[in-house]
MDAnalysis code that builds the backbone (N, CA, C; Angstrom):
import MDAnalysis as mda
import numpy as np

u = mda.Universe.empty(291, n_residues=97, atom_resindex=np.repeat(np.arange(97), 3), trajectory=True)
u.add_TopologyAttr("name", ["N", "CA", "C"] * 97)
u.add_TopologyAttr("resid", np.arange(1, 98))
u.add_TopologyAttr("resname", ["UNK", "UNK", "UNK", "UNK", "UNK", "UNK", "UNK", "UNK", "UNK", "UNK", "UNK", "UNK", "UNK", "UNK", "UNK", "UNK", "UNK", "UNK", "UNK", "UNK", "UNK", "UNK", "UNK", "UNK", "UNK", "UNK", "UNK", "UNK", "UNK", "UNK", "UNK", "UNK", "UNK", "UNK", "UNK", "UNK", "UNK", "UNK", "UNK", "UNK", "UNK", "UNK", "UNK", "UNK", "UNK", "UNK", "UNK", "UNK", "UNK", "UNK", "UNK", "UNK", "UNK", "UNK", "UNK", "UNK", "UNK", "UNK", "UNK", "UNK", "UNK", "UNK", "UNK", "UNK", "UNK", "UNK", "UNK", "UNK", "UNK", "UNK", "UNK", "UNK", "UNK", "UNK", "UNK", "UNK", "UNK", "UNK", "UNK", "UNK", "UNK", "UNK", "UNK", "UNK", "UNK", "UNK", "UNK", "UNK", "UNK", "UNK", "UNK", "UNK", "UNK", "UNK", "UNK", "UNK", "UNK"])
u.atoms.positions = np.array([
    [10.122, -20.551, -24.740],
    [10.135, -19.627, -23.646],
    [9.468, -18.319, -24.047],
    [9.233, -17.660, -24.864],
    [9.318, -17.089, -25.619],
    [7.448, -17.104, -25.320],
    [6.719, -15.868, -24.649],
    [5.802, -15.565, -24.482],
    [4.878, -15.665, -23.203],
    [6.350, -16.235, -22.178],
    [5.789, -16.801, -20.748],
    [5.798, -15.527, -20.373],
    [5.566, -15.708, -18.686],
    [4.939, -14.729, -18.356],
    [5.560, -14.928, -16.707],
    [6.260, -14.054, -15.854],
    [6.366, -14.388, -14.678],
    [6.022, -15.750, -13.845],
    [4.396, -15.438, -14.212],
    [3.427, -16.339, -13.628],
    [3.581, -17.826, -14.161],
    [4.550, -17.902, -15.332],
    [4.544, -19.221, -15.615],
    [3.632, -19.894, -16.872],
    [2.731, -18.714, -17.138],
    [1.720, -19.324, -18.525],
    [1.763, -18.055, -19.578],
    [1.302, -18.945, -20.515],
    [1.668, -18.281, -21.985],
    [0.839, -16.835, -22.028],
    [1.864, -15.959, -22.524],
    [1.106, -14.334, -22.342],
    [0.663, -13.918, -21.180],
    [1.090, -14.426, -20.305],
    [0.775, -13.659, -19.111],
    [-0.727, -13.796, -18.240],
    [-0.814, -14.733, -18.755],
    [-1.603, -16.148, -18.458],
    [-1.254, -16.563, -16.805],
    [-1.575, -16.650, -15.689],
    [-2.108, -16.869, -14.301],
    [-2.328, -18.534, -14.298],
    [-1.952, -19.696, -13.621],
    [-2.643, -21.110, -13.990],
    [-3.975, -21.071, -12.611],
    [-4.191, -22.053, -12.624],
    [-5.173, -21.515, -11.304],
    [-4.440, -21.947, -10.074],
    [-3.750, -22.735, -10.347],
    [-2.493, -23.108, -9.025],
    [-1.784, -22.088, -8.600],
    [-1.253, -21.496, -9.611],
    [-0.594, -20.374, -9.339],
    [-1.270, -18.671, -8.663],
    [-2.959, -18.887, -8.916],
    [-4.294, -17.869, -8.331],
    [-4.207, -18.133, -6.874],
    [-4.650, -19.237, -6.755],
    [-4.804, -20.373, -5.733],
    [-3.418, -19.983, -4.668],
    [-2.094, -19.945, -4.756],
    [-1.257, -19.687, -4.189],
    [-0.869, -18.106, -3.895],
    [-1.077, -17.108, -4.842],
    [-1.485, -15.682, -4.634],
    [-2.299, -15.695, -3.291],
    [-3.636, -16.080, -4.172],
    [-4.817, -15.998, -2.552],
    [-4.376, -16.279, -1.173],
    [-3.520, -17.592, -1.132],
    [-3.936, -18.204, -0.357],
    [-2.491, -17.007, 0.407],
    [-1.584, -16.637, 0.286],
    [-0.740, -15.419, 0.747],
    [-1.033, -14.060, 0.756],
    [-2.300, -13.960, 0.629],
    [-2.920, -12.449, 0.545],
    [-4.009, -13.258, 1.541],
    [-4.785, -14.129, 1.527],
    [-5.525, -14.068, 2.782],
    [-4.607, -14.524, 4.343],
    [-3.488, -15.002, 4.350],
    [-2.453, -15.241, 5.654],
    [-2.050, -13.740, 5.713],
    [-1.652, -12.812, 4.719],
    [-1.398, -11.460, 5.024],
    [-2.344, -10.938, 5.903],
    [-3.653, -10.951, 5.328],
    [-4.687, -9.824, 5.736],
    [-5.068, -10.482, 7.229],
    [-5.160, -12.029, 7.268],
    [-5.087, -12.532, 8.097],
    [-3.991, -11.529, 9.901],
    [-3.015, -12.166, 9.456],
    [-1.854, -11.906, 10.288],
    [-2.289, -10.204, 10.530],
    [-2.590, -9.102, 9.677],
    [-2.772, -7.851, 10.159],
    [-3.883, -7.665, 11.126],
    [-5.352, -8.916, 10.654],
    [-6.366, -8.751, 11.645],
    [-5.551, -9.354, 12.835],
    [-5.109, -9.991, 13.041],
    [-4.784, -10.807, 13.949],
    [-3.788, -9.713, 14.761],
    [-3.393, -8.819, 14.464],
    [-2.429, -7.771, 15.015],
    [-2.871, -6.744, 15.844],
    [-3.727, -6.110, 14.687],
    [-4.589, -5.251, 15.216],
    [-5.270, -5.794, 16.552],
    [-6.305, -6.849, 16.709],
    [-6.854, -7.016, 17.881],
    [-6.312, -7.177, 18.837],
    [-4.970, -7.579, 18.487],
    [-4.017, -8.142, 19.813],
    [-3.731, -6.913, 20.470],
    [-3.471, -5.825, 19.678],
    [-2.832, -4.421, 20.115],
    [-4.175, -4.023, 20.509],
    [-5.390, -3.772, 20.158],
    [-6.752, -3.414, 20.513],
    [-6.760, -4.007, 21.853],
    [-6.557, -5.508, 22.043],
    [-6.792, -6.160, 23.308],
    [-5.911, -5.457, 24.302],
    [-4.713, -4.988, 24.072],
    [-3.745, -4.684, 24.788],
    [-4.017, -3.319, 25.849],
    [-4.363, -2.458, 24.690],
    [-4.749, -0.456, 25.123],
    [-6.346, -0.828, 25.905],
    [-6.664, -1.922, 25.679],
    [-8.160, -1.977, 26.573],
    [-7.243, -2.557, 27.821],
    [-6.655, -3.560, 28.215],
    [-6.090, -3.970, 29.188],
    [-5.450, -3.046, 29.887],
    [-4.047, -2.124, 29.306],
    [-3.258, -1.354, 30.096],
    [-3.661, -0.045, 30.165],
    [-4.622, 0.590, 29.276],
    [-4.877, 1.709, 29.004],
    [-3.739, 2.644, 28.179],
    [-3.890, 4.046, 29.074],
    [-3.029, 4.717, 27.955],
    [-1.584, 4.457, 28.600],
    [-0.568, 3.957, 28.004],
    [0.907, 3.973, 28.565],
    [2.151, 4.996, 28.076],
    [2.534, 5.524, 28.955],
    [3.506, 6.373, 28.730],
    [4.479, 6.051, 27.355],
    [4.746, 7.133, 26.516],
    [5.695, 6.817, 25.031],
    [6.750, 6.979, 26.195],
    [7.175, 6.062, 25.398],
    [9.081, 5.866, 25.705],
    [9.726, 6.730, 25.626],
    [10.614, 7.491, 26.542],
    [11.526, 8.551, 26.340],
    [12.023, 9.226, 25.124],
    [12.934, 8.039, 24.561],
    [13.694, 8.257, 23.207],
    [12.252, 8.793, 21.860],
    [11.153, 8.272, 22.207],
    [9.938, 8.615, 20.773],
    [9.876, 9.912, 21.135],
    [9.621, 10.627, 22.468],
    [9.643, 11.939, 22.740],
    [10.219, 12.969, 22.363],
    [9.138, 14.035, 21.326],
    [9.990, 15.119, 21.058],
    [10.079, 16.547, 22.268],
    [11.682, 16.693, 21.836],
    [11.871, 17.535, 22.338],
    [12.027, 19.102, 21.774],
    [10.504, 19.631, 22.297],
    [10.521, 20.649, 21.694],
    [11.052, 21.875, 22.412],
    [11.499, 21.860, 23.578],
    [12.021, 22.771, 24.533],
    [13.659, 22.679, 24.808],
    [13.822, 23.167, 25.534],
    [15.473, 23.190, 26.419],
    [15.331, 22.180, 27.122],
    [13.940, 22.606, 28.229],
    [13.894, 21.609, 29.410],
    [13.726, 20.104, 28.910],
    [12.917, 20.067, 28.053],
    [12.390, 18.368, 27.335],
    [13.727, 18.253, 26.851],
    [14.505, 18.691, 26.007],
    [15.507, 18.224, 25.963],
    [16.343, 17.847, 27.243],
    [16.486, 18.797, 28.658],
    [17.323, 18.160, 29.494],
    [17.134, 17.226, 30.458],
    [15.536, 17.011, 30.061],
    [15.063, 15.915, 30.818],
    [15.464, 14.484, 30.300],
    [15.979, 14.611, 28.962],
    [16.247, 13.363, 28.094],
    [15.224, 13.017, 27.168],
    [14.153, 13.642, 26.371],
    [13.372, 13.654, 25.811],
    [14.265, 13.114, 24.720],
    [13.781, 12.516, 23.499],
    [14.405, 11.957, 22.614],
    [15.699, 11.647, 22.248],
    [16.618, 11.412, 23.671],
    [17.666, 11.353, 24.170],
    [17.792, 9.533, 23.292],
    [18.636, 9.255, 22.641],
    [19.229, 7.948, 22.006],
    [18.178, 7.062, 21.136],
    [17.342, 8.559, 20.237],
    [16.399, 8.287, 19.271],
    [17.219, 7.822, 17.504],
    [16.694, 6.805, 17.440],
    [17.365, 6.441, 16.098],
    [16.579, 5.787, 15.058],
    [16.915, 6.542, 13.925],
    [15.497, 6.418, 13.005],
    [15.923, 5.004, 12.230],
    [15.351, 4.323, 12.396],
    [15.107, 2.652, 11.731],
    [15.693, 1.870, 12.793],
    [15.576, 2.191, 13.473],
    [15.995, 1.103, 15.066],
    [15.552, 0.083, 14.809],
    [16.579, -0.819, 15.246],
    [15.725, -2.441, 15.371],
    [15.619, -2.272, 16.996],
    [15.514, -1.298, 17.858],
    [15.495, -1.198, 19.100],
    [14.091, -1.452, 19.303],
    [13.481, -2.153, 20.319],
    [11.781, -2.258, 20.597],
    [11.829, -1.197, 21.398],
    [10.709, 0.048, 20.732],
    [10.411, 0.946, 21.398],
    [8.647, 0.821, 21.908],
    [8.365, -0.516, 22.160],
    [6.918, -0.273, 22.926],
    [7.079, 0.112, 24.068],
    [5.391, 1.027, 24.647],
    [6.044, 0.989, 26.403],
    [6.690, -0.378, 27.261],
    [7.192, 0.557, 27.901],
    [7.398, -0.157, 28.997],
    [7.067, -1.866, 29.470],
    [5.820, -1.928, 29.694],
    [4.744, -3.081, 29.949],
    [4.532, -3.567, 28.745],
    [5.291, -3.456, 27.905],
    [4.431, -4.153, 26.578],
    [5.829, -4.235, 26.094],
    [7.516, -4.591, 26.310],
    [8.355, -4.468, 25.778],
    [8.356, -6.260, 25.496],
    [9.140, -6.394, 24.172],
    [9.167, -7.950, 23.777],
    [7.902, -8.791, 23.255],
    [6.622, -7.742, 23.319],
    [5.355, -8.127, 22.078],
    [5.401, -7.795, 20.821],
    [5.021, -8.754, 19.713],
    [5.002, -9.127, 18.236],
    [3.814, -9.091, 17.964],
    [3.252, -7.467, 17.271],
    [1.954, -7.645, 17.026],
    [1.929, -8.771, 15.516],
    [2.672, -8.511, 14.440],
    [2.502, -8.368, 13.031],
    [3.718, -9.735, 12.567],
    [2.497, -10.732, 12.117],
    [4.157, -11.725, 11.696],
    [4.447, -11.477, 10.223],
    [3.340, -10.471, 9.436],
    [3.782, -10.530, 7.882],
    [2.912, -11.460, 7.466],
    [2.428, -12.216, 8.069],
    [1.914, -13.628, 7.477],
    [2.303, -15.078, 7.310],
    [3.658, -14.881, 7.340],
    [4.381, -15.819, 7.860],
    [4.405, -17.302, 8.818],
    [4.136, -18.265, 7.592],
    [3.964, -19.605, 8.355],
    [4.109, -20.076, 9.892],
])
């Protein structure tokens, strides 16, 4: 055992199976991000510009505040804050089979 390497080969040594499987999850990554991006590109050409969601809204006033401007804003929400028209779209799968 004694000189392996994460990767499985001696000194830190890479096999090519093991290159081969890197790649092939770094090109489904980069993949899945192109694949995101255009979808969201396709989207802002379709709907144009859409109103931010209440809660993303800062409130830098009294009034923005009593209008409800960032009224039930919570930082790491698993809440979907896309607009409106676009609530329940998955740009980004990670890459993921």
């Amino acid at each position: 055992m004694r000189g392996q390497s994460a990767g499985g080969g001696q000194d830190g040594a890479v096999s090519a199976q093991d290159h081969s499987e890197i790649r092939g999850t770094r090109d489904r990554v980069a993949q899945a991000r192109d694949d995101a991006y255009f979808a969201a590109l396709a989207d802002v050409k379709a709907q144009g510009n859409l109103p931010v969601p209440m809660e993303l809204r800062n409130a830098s006033s009294k009034l923005m505040d009593e209008l409800g401007y960032g009224k039930g804003y919570e930082k790491y929400s698993k809440k979907d804050l896309l607009p409106e028209k676009l609530r329940g779209k998955k740009y980004f799968s990670g890459g993921k089979k």
